[in-house]
C-alpha positions, 0 to 999 in steps of 0.5 A: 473316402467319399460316398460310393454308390450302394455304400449305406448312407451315414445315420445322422442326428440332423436339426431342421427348421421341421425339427430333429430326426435321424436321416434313416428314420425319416427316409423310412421305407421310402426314396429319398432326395438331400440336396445340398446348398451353399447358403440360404439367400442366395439366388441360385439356390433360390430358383432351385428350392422353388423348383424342388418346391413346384414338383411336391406332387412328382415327389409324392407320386413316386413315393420320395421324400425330398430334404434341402442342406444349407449351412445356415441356421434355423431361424435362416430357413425359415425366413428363407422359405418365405422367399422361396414361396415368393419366387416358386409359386408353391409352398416348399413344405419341405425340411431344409437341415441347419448344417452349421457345424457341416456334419452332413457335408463331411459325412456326404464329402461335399467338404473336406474333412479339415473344412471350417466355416468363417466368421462371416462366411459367405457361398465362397467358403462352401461352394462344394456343398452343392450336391444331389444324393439319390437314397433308396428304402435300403437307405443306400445311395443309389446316384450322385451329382454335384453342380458348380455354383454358377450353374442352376440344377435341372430338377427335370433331369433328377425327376427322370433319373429317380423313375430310371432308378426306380424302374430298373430297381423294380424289374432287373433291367437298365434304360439307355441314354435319355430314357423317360418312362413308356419307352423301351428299356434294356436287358442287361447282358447277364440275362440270356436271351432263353431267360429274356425271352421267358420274362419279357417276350419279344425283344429287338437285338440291336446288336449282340449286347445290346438288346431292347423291350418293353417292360412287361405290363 
């Protein structure tokens, strides 16, 4: 069975092109991002880590380690980093983990468990390592996402998900459809409106369920 949300994240022993470390050490007590890719040299993937790459102060500002997947080798890595650089206009000084054996892919289930890579394996053969895994400092995981080939991710949109993610982790409250930080957010059905009205003041019933405010502060 696959990762579920708030299901611990499997404690794996991972080598990188910034060397060996366990994933929970590294995660520390910090947010976290892994995501995944097919293989180094590709274009897509490319356009994605110089993405990743670009927003290496968002990260920073929000506390979160960001960590890529491929299921090429080390010495490929870096090699591909140069690339990336090339493209991106920023240094990805990220680690990117050397899944040759797809341990990370099994333990993420972005492969099944019978899963093998060919000789001369090709995007083809590892087309679902293709994933976004949201970790917070409990080392659980908090979201998931997973991308078909052909389609590039929006970095924008995993850097609006972690500020929701954190923000309704830090306050008990839970934000509605493309919610971005500074707008309002919900309170979620389980507070009542005594308790609502103590912690956040004024809010706006939109309807009985579904009632609106501003985070305090």
């Amino acid at each position: 069975m696959g990762l579920r949300i708030n299901d611990t994240i499997p404690d794996l022993s991972v080598e990188t092109d910034l060397g060996r470390f366990a994933l929970h050490e590294w995660i520390g007590d910090s947010w976290a991002i892994l995501f995944s890719h097919p293989k180094d040299f590709t274009p897509v993937c490319t356009t994605e880590f110089g993405a990743v790459a670009r927003l290496a102060d968002e990260w920073e500002k929000r506390g979160t380690k960001v960590i890529g997947v491929s299921i090429d080798g080390v010495e490929d890595h870096k090699k591909w980093k140069a690339d990336i650089e090339s493209y991106g206009g920023a240094k990805p000084t990220f680690p990117i983990i050397a899944d040759e054996g797809l341990a990370v892919a099994k333990a993420f289930d972005m492969l099944p468990a019978e899963a093998y890579m060919p000789d001369g394996r090709t995007p083809n053969d590892s087309a679902t390592v293709r994933s976004v895994f949201i970790i917070g400092p409990d080392k659980q995981l908090k979201l998931s996402m997973t991308y078909p080939m052909s389609v590039g991710r929006n970095f924008a949109e995993v850097l609006r998900a972690l500020d929701a993610l954190q923000t309704t982790t830090k306050n008990g409250v839970a934000t509605p459809a493309d919610w971005t930080v500074g707008q309002d957010v919900i309170i979620p059905p389980s507070v009542n409106n005594e308790d609502a009205k103590a912690k956040f003041g004024d809010f706006d019933a939109v309807l009985p369920y579904l009632r609106k405010t501003k985070l305090p502060g």
